[in-house]
ROKOLDREN-20429 format. One line per 5 residues: number of its first residue (from 1); for each residue x, y, z of C-alpha. Coordinates in Angstrom, 1 decimal. Last residue first. Layout:
<nodes>
NUM> X Y Z ~ ...
</nodes>
This chain:
<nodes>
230> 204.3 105.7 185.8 ~ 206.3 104.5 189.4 ~ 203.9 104.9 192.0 ~ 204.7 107.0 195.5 ~ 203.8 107.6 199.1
225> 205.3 110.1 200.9 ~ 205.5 109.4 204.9 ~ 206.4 112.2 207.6 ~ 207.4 111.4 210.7 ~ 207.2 113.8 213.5
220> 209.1 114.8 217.6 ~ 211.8 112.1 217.3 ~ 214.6 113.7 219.7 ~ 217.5 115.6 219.4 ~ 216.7 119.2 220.1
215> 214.2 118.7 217.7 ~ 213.7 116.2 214.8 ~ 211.8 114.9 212.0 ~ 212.4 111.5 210.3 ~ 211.4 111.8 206.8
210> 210.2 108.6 205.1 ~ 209.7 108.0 201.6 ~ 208.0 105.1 200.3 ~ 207.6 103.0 197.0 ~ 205.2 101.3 194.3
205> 206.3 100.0 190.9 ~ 207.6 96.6 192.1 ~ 206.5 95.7 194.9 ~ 206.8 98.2 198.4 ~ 210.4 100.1 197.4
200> 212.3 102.1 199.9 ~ 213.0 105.9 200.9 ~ 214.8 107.3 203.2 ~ 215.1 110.8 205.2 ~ 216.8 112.4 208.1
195> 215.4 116.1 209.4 ~ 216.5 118.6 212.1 ~ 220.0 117.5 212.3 ~ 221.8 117.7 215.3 ~ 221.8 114.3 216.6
190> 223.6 113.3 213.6 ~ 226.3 114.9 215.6 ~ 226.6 111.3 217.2 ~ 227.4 109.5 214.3 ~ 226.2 105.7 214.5
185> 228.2 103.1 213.9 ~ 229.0 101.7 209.9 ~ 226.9 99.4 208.0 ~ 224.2 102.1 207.4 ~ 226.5 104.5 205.7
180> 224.9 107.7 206.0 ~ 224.2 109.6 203.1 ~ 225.0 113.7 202.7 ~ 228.6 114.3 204.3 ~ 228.3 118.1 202.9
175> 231.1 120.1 203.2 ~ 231.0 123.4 202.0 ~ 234.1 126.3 201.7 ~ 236.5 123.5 200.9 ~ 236.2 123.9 197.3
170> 237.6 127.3 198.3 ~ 241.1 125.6 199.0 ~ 241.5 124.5 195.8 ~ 244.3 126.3 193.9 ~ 246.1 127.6 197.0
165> 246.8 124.2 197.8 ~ 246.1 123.8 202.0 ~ 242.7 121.8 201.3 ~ 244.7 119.3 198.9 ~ 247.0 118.0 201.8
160> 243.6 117.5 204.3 ~ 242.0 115.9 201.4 ~ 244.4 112.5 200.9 ~ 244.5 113.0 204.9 ~ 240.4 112.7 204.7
155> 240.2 110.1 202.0 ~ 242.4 107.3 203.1 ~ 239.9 105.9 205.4 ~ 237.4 105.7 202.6 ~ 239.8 103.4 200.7
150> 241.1 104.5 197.4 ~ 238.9 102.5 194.7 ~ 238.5 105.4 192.2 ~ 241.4 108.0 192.8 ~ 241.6 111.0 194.7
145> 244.8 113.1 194.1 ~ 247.8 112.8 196.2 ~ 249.5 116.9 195.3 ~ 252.7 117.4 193.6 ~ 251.1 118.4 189.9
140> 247.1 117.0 191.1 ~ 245.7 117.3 187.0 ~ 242.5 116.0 187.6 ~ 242.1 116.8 190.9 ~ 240.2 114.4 191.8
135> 240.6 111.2 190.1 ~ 239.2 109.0 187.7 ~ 236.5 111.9 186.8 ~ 233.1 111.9 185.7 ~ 231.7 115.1 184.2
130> 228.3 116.1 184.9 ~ 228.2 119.6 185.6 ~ 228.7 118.7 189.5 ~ 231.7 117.6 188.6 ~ 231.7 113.5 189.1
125> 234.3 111.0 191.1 ~ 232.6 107.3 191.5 ~ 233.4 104.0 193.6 ~ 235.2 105.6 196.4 ~ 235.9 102.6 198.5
120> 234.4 101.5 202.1 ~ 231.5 99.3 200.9 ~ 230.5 101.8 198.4 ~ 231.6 105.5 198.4 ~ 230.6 108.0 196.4
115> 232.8 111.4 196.2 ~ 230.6 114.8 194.3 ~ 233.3 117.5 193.6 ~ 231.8 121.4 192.8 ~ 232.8 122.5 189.3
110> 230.0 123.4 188.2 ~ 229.6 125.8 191.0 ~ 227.9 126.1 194.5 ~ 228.0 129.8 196.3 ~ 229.8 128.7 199.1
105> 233.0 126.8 197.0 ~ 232.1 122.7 196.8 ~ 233.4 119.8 198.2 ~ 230.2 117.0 198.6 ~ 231.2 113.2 200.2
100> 228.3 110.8 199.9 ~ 228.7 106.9 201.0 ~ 228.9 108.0 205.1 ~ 231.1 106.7 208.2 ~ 234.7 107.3 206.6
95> 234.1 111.2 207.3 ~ 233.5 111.1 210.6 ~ 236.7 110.4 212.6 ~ 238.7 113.2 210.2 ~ 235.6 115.2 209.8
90> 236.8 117.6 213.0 ~ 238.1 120.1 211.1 ~ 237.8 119.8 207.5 ~ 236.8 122.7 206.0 ~ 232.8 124.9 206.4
85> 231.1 121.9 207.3 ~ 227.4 120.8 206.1 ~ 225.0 118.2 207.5 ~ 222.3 120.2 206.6 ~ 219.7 117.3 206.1
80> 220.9 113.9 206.8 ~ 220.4 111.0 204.0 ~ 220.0 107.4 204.8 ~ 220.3 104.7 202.6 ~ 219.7 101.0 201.9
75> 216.2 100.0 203.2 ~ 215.1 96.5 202.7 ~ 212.3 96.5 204.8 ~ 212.8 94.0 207.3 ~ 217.1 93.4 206.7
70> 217.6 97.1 205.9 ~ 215.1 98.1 208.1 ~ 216.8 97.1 211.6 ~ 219.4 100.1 210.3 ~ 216.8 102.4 210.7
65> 215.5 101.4 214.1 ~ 219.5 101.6 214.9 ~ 219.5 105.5 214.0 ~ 216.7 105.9 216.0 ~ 218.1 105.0 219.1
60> 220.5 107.8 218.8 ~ 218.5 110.1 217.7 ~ 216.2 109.9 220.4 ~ 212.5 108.6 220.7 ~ 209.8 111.0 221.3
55> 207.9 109.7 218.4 ~ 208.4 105.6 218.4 ~ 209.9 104.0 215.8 ~ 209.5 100.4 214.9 ~ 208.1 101.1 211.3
50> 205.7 103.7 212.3 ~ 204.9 105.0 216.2 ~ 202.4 107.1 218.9 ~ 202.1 110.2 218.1 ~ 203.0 112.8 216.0
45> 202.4 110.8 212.2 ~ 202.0 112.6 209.1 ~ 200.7 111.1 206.0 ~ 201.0 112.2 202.3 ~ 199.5 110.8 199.3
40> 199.9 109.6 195.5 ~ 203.4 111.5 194.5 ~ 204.1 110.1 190.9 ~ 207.2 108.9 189.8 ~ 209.6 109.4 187.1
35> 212.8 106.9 186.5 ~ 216.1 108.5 187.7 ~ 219.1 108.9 185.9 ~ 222.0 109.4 188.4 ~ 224.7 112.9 188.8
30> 224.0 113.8 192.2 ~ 221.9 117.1 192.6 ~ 223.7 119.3 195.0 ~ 222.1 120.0 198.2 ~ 220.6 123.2 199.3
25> 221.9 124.6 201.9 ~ 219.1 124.9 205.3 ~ 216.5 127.3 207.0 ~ 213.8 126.4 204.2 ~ 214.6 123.1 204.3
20> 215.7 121.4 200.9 ~ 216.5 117.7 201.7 ~ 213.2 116.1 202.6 ~ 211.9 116.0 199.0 ~ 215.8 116.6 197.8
15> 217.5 113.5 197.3 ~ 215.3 110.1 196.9 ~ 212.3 111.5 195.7 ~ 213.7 114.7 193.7 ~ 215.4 111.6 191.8
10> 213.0 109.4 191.5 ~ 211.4 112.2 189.4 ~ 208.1 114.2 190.6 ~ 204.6 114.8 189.8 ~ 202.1 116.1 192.6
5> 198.8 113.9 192.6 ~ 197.9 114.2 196.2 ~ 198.3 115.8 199.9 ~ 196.9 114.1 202.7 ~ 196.8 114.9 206.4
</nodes>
């Protein structure tokens, strides 16, 4: 199946193409500045393989096909589709295992906290209006904010206290962990998710997006976007 010529930015590429199921939250838009691309064709694939994964497959197995692409393919990411938590519970073992970390009230607001992590420290703090931060919150009074560099171990007890102020506790109405940290083990609730995506480049103005389809835990489609950089 092919589907041609739709414009897009990097950044609907990399975030939101396979991100925005009908049935799931919409992600927020991290705060980058993406070059524009151009969406050339589509392919689906039901049977048989692509890239060393094989439909049917389960989660599990295909978390470590993905992580044999970083070295083959050079593949740096992966996001999971509605992997979203109404407070903390249970995150504690979980959280240091991804680079995204989303707090936000239900209804999404300007003020809704976007946490990257690289290579186990919180490298940036934004709004989602835009406005970077060197800690979260910015004014803390008695509480242990956030800072840039704290390790992502740290993170959950640092939130755990800030969760119980009166003054935050609805930006712990959604909890996304977005992108999986591919140097870490694999997350078994991953399992859950009906879609996981990537993308990565093929020379230098040409890329690929992959969404990994699933149901009741296994591999059942993979869908490829194919892309060139204008």
């Amino acid at each position: 199946m092919k589907k041609h010529y739709v414009l897009l930015t990097f950044l609907s590429l990399v975030l939101f193409l396979g991100g925005c199921l009908n049935d799931q939250p919409k992600e927020p838009t991290l705060i980058v500045d993406p070059p524009p691309v151009l969406l050339i064709s589509t392919d689906t694939i039901k049977t048989g393989g692509y890239m060393g994964f094989d439909i049917g497959e389960g989660a599990e197995e295909t978390y470590y096909h993905v992580k044999a692409l970083q070295i083959s393919s050079g593949v740096t990411y992966l996001n999971i589709v509605g992997n979203v938590f109404e407070g903390l519970n249970g995150l504690e073992e979980r959280m240091p295992l991804y680079q995204s970390v989303f707090l936000d009230e239900r209804r999404g607001t300007d003020s809704g906290i976007q946490l990257s992590l690289v290579e186990g420290r919180v490298k940036s703090i934004f709004l989602n209006s835009g406005k970077k931060l060197n800690q979260w919150p910015e004014k803390p009074r008695s509480l242990p904010a956030v800072n840039i560099g704290d390790a992502a171990e740290t993170l959950y007890h640092k939130l755990e206290k800030i969760s119980a102020d009166k003054a935050y506790k609805n930006k712990f109405e959604y909890i996304s962990l977005l992108t999986k940290d591919l140097t870490k083990a694999y997350d078994p609730p991953m399992a859950d998710a009906p879609q996981w995506y990537f993308a990565y480049t093929l020379g230098e103005d040409k890329m690929d997006e992959v969404k990994l389809n699933f149901k009741e835990g296994k591999l059942y489609e993979i869908l490829i976007n194919h892309y060139q950089r204008y």
